[in-house]
Structures are given as structure tokens and as C-alpha cells.
Residue frames relative to the residue before (quaternion, step in Angstrom):
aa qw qx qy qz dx dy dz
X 1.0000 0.0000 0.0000 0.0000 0.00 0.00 0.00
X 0.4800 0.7950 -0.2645 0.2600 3.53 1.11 -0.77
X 0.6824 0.5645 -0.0751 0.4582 2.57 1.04 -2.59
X 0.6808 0.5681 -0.1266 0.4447 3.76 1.22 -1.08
X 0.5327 0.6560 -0.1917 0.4992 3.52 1.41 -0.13
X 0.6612 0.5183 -0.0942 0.5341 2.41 0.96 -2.40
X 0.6608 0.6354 -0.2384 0.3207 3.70 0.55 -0.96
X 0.6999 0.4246 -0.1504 0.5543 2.65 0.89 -1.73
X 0.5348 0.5795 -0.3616 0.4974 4.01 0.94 -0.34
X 0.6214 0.5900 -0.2208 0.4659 2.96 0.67 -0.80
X 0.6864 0.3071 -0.2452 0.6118 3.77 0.18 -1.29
X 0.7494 0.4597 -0.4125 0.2386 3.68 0.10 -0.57
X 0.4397 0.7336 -0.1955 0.4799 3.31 1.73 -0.35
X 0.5563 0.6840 -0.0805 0.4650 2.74 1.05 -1.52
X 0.8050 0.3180 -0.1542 0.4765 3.36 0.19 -1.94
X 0.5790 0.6374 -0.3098 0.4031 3.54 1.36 -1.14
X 0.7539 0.3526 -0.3648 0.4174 3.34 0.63 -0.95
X 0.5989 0.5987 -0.3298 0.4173 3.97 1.15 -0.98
X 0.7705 0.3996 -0.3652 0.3365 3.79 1.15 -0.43
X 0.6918 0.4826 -0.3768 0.3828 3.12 1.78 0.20
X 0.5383 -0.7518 0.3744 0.0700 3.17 -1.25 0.85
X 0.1549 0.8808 -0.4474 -0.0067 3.64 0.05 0.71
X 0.0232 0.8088 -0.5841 0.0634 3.95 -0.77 0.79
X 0.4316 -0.6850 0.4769 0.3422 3.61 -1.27 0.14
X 0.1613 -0.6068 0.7513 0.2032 2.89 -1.96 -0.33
X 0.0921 0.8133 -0.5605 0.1258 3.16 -0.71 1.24
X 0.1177 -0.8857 0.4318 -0.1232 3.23 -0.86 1.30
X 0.1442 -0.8733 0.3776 -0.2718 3.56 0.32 1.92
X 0.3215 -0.7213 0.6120 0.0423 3.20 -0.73 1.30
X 0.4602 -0.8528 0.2455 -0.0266 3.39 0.04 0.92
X 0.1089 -0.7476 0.5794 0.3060 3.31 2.40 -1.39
X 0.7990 -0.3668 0.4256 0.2141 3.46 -1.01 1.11
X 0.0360 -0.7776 0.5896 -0.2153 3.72 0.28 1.72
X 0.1074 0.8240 -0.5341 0.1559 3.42 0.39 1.02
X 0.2504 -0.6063 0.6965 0.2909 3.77 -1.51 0.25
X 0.7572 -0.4230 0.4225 0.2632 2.79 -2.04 -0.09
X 0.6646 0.6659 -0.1847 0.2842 3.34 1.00 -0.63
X 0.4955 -0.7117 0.4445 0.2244 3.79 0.08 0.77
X 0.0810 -0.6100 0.7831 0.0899 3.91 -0.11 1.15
X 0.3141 -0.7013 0.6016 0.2182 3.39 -1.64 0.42
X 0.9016 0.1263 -0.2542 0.3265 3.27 1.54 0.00
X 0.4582 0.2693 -0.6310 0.5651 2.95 0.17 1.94
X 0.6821 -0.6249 0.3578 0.1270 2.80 -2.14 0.53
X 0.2102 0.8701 -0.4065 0.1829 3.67 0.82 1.45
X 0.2205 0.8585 -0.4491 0.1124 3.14 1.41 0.43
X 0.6306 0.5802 -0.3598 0.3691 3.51 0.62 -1.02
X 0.6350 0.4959 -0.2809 0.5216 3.38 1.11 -1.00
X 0.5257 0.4710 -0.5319 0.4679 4.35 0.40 0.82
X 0.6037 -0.3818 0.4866 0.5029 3.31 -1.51 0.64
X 0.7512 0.4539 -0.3225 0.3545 3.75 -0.12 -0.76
X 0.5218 0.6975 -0.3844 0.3057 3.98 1.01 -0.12
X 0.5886 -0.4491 0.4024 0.5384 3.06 -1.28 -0.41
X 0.7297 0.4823 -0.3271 0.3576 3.59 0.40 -0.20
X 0.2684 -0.7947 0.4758 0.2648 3.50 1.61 -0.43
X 0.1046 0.7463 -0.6424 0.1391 3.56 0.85 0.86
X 0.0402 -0.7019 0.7111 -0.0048 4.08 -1.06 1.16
X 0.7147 -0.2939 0.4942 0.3983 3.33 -1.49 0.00
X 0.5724 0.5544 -0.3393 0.4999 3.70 0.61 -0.99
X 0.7794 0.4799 -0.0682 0.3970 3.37 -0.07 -1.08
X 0.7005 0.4831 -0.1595 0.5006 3.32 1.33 -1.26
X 0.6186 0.3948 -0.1382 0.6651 3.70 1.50 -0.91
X 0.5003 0.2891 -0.5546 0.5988 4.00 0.59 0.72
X 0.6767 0.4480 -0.5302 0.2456 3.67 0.13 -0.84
X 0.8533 0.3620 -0.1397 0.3482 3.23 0.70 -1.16
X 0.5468 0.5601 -0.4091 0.4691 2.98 1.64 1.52
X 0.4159 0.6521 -0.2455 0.5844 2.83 1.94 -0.40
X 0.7327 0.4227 -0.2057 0.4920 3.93 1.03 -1.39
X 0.5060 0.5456 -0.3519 0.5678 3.57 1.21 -0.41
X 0.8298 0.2413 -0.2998 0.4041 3.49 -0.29 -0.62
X 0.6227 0.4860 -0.4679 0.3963 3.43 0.95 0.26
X 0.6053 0.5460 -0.3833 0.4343 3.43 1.36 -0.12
X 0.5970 0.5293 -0.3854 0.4635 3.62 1.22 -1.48
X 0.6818 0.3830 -0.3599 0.5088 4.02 0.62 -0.86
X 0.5502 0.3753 -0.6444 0.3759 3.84 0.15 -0.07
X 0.3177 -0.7529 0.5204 0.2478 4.17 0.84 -1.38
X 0.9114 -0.1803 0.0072 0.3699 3.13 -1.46 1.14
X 0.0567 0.6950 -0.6949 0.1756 3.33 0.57 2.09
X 0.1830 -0.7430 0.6241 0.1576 3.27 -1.54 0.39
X 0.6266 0.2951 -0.1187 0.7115 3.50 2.05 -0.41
X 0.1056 0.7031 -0.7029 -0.0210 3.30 -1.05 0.74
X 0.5129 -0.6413 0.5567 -0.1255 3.23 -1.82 0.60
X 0.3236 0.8731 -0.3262 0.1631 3.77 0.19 0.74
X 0.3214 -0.7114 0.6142 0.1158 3.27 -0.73 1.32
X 0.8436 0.0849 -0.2078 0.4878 3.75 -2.19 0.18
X 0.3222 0.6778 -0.6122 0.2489 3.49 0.08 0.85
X 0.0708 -0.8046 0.5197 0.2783 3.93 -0.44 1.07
X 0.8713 0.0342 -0.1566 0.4639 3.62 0.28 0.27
X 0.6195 -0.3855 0.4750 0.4920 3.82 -1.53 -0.41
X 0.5940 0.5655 -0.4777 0.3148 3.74 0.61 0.36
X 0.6033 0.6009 -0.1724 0.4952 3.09 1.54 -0.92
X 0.5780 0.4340 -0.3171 0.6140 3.51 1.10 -0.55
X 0.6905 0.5781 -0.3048 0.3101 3.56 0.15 -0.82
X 0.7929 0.4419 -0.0411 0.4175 2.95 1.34 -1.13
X 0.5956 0.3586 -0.3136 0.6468 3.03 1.94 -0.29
X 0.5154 0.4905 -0.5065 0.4871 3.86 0.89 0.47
X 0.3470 0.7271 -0.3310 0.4912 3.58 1.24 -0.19
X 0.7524 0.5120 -0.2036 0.3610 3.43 0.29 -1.39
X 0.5930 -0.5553 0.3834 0.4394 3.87 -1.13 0.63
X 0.5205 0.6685 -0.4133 0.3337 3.89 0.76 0.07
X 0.6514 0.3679 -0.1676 0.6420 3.61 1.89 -1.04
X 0.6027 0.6551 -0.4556 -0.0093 3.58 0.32 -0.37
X 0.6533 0.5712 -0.3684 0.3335 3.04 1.37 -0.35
X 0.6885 0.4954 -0.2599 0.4615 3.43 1.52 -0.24
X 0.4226 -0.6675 0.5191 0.3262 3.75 -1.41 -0.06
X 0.1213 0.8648 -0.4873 -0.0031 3.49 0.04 0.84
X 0.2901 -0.7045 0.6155 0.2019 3.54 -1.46 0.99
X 0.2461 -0.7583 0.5907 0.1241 3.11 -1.33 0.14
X 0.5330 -0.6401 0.5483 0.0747 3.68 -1.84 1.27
X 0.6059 0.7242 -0.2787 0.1754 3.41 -0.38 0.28
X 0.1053 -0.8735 0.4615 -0.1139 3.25 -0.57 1.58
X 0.5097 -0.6276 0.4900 0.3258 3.96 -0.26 0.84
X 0.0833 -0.7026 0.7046 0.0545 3.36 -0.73 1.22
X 0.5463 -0.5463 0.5752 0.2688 3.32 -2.00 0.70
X 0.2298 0.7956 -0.4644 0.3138 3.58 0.46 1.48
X 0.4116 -0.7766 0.3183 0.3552 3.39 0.70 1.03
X 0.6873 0.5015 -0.2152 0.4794 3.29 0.59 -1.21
X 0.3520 -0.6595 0.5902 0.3047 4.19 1.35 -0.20
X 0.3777 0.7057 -0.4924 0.3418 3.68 0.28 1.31
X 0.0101 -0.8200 0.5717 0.0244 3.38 -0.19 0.73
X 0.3735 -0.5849 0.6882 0.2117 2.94 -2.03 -0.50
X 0.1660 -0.7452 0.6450 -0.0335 4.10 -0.83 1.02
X 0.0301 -0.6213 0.7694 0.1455 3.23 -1.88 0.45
X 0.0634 -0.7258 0.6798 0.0841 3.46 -1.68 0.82
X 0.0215 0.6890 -0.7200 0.0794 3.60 -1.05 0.89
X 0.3612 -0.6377 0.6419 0.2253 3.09 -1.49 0.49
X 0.3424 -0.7653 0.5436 0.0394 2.78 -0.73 1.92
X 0.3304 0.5900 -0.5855 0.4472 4.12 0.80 1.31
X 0.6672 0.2074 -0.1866 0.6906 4.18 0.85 -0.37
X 0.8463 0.2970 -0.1477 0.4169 3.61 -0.22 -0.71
X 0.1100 -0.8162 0.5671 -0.0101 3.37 -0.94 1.58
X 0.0954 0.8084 -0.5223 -0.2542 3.82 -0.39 0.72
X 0.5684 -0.6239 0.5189 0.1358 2.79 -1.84 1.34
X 0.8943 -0.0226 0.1343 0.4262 3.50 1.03 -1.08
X 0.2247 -0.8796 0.4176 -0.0392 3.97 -0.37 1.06
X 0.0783 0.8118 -0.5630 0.1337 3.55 0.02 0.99
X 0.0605 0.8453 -0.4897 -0.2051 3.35 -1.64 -0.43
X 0.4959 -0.7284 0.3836 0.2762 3.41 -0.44 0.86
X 0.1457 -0.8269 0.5398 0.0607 3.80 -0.22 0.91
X 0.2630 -0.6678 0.6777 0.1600 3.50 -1.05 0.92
X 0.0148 -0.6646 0.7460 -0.0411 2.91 -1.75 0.96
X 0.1776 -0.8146 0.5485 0.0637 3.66 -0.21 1.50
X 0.6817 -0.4607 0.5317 0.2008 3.30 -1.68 1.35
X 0.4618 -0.4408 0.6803 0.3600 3.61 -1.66 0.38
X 0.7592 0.4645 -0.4398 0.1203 3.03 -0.43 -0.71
X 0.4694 0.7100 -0.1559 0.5012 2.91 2.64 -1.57
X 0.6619 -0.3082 0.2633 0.6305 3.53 0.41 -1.21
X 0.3808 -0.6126 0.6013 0.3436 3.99 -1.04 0.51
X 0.8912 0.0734 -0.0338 0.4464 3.75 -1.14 0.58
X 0.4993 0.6919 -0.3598 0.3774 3.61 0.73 0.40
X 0.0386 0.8707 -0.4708 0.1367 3.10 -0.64 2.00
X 0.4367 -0.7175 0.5427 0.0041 3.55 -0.92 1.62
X 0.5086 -0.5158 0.4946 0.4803 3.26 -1.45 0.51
X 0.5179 -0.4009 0.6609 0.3664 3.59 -2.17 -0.54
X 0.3039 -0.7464 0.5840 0.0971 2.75 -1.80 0.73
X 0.5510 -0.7741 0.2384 0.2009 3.63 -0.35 1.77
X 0.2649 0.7597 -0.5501 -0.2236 3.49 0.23 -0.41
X 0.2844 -0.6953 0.6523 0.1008 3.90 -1.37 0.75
X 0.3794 0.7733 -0.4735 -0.1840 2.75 -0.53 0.51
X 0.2297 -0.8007 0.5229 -0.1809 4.14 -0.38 0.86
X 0.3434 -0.6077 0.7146 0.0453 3.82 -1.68 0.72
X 0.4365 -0.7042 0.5576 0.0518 2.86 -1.88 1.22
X 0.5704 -0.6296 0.1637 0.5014 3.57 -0.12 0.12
X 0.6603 0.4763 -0.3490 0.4641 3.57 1.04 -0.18
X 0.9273 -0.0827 0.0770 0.3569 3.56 1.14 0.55
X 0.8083 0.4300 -0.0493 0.3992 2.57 0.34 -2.69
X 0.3325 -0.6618 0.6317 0.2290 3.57 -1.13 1.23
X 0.0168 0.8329 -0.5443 -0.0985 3.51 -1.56 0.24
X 0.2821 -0.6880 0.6353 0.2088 4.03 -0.47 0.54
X 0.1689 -0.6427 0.7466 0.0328 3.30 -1.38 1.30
X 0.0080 0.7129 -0.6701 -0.2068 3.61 -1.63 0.16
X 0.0028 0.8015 -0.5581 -0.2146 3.19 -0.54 0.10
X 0.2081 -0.7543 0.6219 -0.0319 3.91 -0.86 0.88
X 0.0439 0.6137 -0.7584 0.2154 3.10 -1.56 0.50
X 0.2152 -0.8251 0.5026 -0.1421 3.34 0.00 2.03
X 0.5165 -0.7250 0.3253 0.3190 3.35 -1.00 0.44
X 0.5746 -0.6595 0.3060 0.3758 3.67 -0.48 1.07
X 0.7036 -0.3165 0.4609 0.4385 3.24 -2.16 0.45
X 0.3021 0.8362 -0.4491 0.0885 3.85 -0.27 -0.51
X 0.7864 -0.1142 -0.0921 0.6001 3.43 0.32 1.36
X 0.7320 -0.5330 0.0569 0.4206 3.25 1.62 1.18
X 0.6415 -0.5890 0.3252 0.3687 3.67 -0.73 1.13
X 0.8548 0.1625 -0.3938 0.2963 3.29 0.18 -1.06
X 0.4373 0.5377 -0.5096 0.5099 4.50 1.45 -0.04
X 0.6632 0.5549 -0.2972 0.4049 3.79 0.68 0.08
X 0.5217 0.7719 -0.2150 0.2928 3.02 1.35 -1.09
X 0.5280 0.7118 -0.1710 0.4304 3.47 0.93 -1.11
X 0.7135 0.3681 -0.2743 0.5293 3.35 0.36 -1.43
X 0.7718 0.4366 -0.3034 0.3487 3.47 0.25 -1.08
X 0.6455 0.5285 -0.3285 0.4428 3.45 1.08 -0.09
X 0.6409 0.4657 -0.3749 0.4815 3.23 1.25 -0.68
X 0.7508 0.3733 -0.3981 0.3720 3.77 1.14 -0.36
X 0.3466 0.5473 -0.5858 0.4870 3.61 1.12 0.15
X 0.7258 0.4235 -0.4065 0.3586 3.96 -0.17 -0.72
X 0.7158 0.3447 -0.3361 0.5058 3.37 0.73 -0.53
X 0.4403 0.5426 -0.5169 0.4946 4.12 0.73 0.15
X 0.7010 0.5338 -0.2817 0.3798 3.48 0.66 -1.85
X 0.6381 0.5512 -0.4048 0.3537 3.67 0.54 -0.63
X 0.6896 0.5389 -0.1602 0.4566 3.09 1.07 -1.43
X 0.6359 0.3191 -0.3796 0.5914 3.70 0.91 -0.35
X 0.7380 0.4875 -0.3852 0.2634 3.99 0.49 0.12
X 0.4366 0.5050 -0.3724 0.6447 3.03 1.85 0.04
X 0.6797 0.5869 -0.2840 0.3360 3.46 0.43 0.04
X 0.7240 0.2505 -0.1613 0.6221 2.97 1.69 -0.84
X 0.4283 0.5459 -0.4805 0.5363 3.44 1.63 0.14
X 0.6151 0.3608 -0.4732 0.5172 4.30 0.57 0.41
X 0.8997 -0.0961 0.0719 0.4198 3.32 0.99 -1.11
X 0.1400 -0.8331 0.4402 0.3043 3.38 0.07 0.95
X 0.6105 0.6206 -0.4275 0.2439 3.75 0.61 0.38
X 0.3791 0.7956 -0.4456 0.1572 2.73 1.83 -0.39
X 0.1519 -0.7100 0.6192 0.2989 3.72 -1.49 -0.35
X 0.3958 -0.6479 0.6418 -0.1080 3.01 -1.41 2.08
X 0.1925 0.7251 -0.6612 0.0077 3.39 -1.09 0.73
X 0.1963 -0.8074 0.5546 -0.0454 3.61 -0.32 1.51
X 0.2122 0.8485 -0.4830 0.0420 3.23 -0.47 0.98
X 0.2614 0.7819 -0.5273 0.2056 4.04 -1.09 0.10
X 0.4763 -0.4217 0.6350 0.4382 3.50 -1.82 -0.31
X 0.3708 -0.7259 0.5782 0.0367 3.14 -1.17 1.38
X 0.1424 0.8794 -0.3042 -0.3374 2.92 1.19 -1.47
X 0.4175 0.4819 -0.5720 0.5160 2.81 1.19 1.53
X 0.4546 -0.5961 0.5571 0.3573 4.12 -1.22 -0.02
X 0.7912 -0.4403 0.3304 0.2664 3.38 -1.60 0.56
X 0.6776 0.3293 -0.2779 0.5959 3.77 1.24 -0.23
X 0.3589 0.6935 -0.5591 0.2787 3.72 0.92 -0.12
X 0.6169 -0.6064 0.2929 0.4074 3.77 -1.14 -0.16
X 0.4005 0.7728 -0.2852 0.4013 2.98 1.90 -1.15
X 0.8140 0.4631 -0.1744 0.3042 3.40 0.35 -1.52
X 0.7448 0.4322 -0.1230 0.4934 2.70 0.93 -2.39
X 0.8201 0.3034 -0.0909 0.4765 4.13 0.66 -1.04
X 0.7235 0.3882 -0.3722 0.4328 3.46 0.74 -0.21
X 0.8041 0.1609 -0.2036 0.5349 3.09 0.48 -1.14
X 0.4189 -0.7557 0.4269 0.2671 3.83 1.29 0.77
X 0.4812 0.6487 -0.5842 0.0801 3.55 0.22 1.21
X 0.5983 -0.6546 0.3436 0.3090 3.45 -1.11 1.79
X 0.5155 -0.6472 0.4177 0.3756 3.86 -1.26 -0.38
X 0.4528 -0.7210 0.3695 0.3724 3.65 0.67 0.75
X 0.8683 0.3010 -0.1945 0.3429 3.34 0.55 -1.16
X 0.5258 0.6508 -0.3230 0.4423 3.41 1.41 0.60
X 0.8058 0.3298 -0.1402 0.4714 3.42 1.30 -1.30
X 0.1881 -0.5621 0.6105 0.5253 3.47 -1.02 -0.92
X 0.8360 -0.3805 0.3912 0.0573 2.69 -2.13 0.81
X 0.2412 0.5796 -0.7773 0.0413 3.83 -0.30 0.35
X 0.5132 -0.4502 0.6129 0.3979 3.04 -2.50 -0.18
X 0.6787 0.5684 -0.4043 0.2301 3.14 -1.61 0.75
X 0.7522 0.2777 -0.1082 0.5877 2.83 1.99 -0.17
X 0.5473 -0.7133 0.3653 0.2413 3.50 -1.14 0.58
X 0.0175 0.8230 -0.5676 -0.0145 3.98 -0.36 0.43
X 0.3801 -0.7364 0.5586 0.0349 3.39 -0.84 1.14
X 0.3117 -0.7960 0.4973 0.1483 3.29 -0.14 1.56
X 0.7022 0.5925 -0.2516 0.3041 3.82 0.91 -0.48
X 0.1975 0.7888 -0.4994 0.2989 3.53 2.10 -0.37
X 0.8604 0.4396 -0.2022 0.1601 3.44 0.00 -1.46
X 0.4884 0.5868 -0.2834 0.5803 3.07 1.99 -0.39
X 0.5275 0.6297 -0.3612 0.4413 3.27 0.95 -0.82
X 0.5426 0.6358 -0.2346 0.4963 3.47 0.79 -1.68
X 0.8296 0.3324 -0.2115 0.3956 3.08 -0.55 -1.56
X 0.5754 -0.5446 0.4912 0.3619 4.17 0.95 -0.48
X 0.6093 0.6417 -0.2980 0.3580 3.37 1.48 -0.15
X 0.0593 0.9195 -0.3840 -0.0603 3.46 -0.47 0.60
X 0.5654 -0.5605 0.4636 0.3888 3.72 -0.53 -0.58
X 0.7813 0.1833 -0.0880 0.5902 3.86 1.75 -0.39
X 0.1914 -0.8571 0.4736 0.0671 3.23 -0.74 0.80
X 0.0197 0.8619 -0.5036 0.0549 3.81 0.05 1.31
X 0.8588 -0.1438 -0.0483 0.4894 3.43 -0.55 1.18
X 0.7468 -0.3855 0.0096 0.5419 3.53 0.83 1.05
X 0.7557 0.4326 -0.1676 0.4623 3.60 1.24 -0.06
X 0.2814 -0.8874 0.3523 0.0965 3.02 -0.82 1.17
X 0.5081 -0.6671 0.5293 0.1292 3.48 -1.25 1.51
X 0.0384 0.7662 -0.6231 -0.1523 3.48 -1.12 0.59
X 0.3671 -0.8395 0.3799 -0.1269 2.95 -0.13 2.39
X 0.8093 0.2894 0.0020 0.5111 2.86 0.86 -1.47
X 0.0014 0.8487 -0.5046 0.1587 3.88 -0.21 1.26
X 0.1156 -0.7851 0.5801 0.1836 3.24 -1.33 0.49
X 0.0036 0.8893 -0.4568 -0.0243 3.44 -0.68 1.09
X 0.7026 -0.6277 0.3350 -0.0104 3.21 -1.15 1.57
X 0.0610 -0.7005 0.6775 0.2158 3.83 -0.68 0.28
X 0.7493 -0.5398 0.1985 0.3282 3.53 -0.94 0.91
X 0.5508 0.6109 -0.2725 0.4992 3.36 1.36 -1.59
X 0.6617 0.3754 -0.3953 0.5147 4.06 0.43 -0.33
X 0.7298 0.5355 -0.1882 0.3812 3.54 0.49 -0.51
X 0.5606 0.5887 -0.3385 0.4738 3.81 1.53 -0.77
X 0.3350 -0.7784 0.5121 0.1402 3.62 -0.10 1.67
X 0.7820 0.1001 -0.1019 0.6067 4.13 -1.07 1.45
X 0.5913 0.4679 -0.4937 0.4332 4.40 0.55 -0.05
X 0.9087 0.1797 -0.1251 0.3555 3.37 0.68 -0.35
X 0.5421 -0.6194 0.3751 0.4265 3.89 -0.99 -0.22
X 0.6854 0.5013 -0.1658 0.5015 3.23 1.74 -0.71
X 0.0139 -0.8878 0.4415 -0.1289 3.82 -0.21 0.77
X 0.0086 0.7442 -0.6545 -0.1333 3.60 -0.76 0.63
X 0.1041 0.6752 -0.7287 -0.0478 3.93 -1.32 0.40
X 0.7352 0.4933 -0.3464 0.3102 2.96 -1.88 -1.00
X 0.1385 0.7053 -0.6952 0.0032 3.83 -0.12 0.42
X 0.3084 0.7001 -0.6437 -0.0186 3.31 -1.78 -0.01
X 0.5445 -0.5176 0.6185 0.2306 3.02 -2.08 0.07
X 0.3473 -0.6995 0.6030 0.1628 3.36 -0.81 1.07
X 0.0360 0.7909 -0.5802 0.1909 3.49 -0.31 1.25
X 0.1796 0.8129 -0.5495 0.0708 3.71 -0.29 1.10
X 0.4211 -0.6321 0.3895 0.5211 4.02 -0.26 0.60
X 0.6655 0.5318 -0.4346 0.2923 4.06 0.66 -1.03
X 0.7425 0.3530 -0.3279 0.4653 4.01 1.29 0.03
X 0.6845 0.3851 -0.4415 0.4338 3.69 0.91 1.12
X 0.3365 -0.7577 0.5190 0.2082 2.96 -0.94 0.34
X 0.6145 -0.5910 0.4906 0.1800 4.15 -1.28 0.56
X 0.0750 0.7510 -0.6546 -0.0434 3.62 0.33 1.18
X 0.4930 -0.5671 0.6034 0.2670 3.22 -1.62 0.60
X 0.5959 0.5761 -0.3345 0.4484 3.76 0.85 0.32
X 0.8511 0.0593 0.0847 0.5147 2.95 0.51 -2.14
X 0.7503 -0.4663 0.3328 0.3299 3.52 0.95 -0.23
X 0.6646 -0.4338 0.1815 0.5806 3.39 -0.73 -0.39
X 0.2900 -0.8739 0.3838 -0.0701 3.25 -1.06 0.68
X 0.3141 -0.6897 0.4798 0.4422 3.86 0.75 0.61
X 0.2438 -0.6811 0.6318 0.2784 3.96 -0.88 0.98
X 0.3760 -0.7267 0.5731 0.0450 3.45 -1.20 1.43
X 0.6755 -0.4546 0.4631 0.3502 3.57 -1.42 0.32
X 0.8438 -0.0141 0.2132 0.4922 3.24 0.43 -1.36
X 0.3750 -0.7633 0.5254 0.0257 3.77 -1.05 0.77
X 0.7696 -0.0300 0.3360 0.5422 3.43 0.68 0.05
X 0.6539 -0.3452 0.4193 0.5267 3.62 -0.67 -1.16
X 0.6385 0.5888 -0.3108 0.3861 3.51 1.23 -0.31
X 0.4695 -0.6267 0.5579 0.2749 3.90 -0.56 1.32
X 0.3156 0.6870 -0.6200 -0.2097 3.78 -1.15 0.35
X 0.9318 -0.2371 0.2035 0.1849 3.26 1.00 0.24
X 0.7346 0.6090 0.0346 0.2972 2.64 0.96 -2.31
X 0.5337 -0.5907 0.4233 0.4326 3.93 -0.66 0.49
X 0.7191 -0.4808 0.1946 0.4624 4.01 -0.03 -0.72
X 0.5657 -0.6918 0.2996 0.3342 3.38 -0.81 0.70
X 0.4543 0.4581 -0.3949 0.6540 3.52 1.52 0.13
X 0.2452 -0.6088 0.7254 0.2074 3.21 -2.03 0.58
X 0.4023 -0.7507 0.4531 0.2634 3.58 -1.32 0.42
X 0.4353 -0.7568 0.4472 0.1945 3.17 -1.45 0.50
X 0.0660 -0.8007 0.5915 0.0689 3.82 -0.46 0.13
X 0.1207 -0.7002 0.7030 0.0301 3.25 -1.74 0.65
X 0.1696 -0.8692 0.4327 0.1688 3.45 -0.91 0.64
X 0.2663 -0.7928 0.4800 0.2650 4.02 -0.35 1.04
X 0.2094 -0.6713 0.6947 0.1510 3.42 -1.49 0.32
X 0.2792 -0.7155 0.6404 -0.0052 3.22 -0.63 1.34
X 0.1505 0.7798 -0.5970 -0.1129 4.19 -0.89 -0.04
């Protein structure tokens, strides 16, 4: 009778483990993914064979072999995420690459009024994941904030998987540290407030919804932006209700770990953050765990200064090569 148990345990395992479903999100600053091709209005010159940077076709087809194999080795994304992206060509072309082929992926994406023609993109493979609806949240900064000062947009997706579950993407890409965090500071607070609104009408229909905010902040998980404006909790400290946001990356923070590395020390810029309902461990069918930082020795390089170092496209005016100067992050859903 035993042997027959055991069996039957066995197949049921089996079926248990085949009906659940697991895939990434992964979410990747990128270092300036430029074409070849002269927008006339924003400021991408450097980025033409003729610039200061001599950006060729050569150069342009390592990057986006160099960005491919960091995605095929992160594995089975089904959502991706992307910062310095200057247009839907650039996505298109790195979905192109042997890292997407086995999937069908669409793609998000809308020309922000970023001088420099930076954007931000979502890809998902649109075989599990239907979107239903596309917005974006524009910043407009106060005089007082900065006078004429323009920032990417912030995506919001939102769209259902095939077994149901509705979800809201954001994707962001705050304004940088630039002439120092805290004479910087501002901006990024004023756009956390305008994200925050938008996730509170959201949970003012539903506080179960599931929210997954993601991007270079370029601020770190205790900044104010994060921790008080847009009020995301530390994951690994609390428990979970719905209705609120938790920031799966706090702990890297903690530990000194990060996703950027600025004069020998590392920033944890890039973050994904969570509405509780994805996070409530055995309450639901839909689940997010496992954060991390995609960290491989063949995409940093060994300053003699600071150490290891994410190996970067460019230095300055100087070509080195390198994949991007941000590392990416990834989260992984369970679906039953």
C-alpha cells in the first residue's frame, strides 16, 4: 500500500509543481541606448558617428550585445523595464537580440520632453500579459523647484495576465544627483508626489490591487522621496497588508549593496517596489519574491581606486566598451 501513496505523492507533486508558474521582472538602466540617427529636437548629437563620442554602428551592435546577454543570463523575463532609452527603435532592436527569441514581446513607449531625448520603455510578452490601458504622469517643475527643467514621464501600464490577475506597472526614471543630492533633492520629491497620487487613487478603488513600481530613482530606499513621500515601507522588516507599498530592495540598501557605484561606494538606485497584496506569503495566487541584483564578474570592471565597478559604455568622451554603468535588478512572480 505504501509504494501506492508514495506514488500517488509523487504525481501530485509533480502536477503541483507543473501548474505553477514562475517568470521575471527585470528592470535595467541601460547607459544611454542611442541610434545613429540625428533627432533635431533634443540634444543627441554626441551620440552620431560624427560626435564627440563617435558612436558607429560598430559600437552600437556591441552595445546591444553586451545588453542582451545580460538579460538572457538574468532568464525567463516576461516584463522588462528600461531606463536611457532614446526611442522605440532601440527597444525594438534590442528585443531583436538572441535574449527575446523565444518570446513575443510588445513594447511601451512614449518620447519624453527630456532634453537629452531619453526615455523610459516597458516590454512584456504580450502571450500571458494583456494591456488594457497606457497613460503617463508628466512632471511639470515649479520656479521655485527649478525654472525650465524637463524630466522623463512616468509610464503607468496597466493590463491582466491570462489567469485573470489585473496589474499596474510604473516605470520611472527620476532626475539625477547632479550638482549634488541634497540642491537636487527637490525635483525628486516633487515627482515622487505626483507618482504617489496616482498610486492612491488606485488603492482608493482597490486596496488589493497589485502595483509594481519600478526604475532609477536616483535616490536610495531611505531617501525621503521613497521612504515618506511616496511612503514605500521596508519589506524585510514588516508584514504586508494591502494598501501599501514595500520596497523589496531596503535590504540591499542595508547590507551597502547597490545597483551603482559612485566614487568607491555603492548606491542602491535602482529598486523595485511592491503593493502589499503581491507580497502577502500563501493569501494569494499571484506573488512576487526573490529580489536581486544581477551581479556577474564578466560585466565589471577593477578600478585601481574604487574597486569593482559595473564596466560602462563610455567614460567621459572616452570609448570603453562596457555593458552599462548601472547593474540590473529582477524580481521573480509565482503565478498558481
Amino acid at each position: 500500500m505504501n509504494k501506492y501513496i508514495y506514488a500517488f505523492c509523487f504525481l501530485m507533486s509533480a502536477f503541483i509543481a507543473h501548474s505553477q508558474q514562475e517568470f521575471k521582472l527585470a528592470f535595467y538602466n541601460v547607459e544611454n541606448l542611442f541610434d545613429l540617427t540625428d533627432n533635431p529636437k533634443t540634444l543627441d548629437d554626441e551620440f552620431l558617428p560624427e560626435g564627440a563620442k563617435k558612436w558607429t554602428d560598430q559600437r552600437y551592435q556591441t552595445k546591444l550585445t553586451h545588453l542582451s546577454r545580460v538579460l538572457d543570463s538574468i532568464g525567463n523575463i516576461q516584463f522588462l523595464g528600461l531606463a536611457e532609452v532614446e526611442n522605440k527603435k532601440v527597444v525594438e532592436d534590442l528585443l531583436n537580440t538572441p535574449a527575446f527569441a523565444k518570446n513575443t514581446f510588445d513594447i511601451v513607449h512614449f518620447d519624453s520632453p527630456d532634453r537629452r531625448g531619453i526615455d523610459v520603455a516597458f516590454a512584456y510578452n504580450k502571450k500571458i500579459f494583456t494591456v488594457e490601458k497606457v497613460d503617463t504622469i508628466g512632471i511639470t517643475f515649479p520656479p521655485e523647484i527649478e525654472k525650465d527643467y524637463t524630466t522623463r514621464l512616468i509610464l503607468h501600464i496597466e493590463g491582466t495576465l491570462n489567469d485573470g490577475s489585473r496589474l499596474h506597472f510604473f516605470v520611472n526614471h527620476w532626475p539625477s544627483r547632479r550638482g549634488g543630492e541634497e540642491k537636487s533633492q527637490p525635483k525628486r520629491l516633487w515627482v515622487a508626489a505626483h507618482l504617489k497620487r496616482e498610486v492612491a487613487r488606485i488603492f482608493a478603488n482597490n486596496t488589493q490591487a497589485n502595483i509594481i513600481i519600478m526604475g532609477d530613482f536616483n535616490d536610495e530606499p531611505n531617501n525621503l522621496s521613497i521612504s515618506s513621500v511616496l511612503g514605500a515601507l521596508p519589506a524585510h522588516q514588516v508584514q504586508a497588508i494591502p494598501g501599501l507599498l514595500y520596497n523589496l530592495f531596503d535590504q540591499y540598501d542595508a547590507n551597502n549593496e547597490g545597483s551603482y557605484r559612485y566614487k568607491g561606494s555603492w548606491n542602491m538606485l535602482d529598486q523595485i517596489i511592491v503593493s502589499g497584496a503581491l507580497i502577502m506569503d500563501g493569501k494569494t495566487t499571484l506573488s512576487i519574491e526573490h529580489p536581486a541584483i544581477f551581479h556577474q564578474g564578466w560585466m565589471m570592471y577593477k578600478n585601481s581606486k574604487h574597486g569593482e565597478t559595473p564596466s560602462r559604455t563610455y567614460g567621459g568622451k572616452r570609448y570603453f566598451g562596457g555593458y552599462s554603468d548601472h547593474l540590473p535588478v529582477s524580481v521573480t512572480f509565482h503565478l498558481n
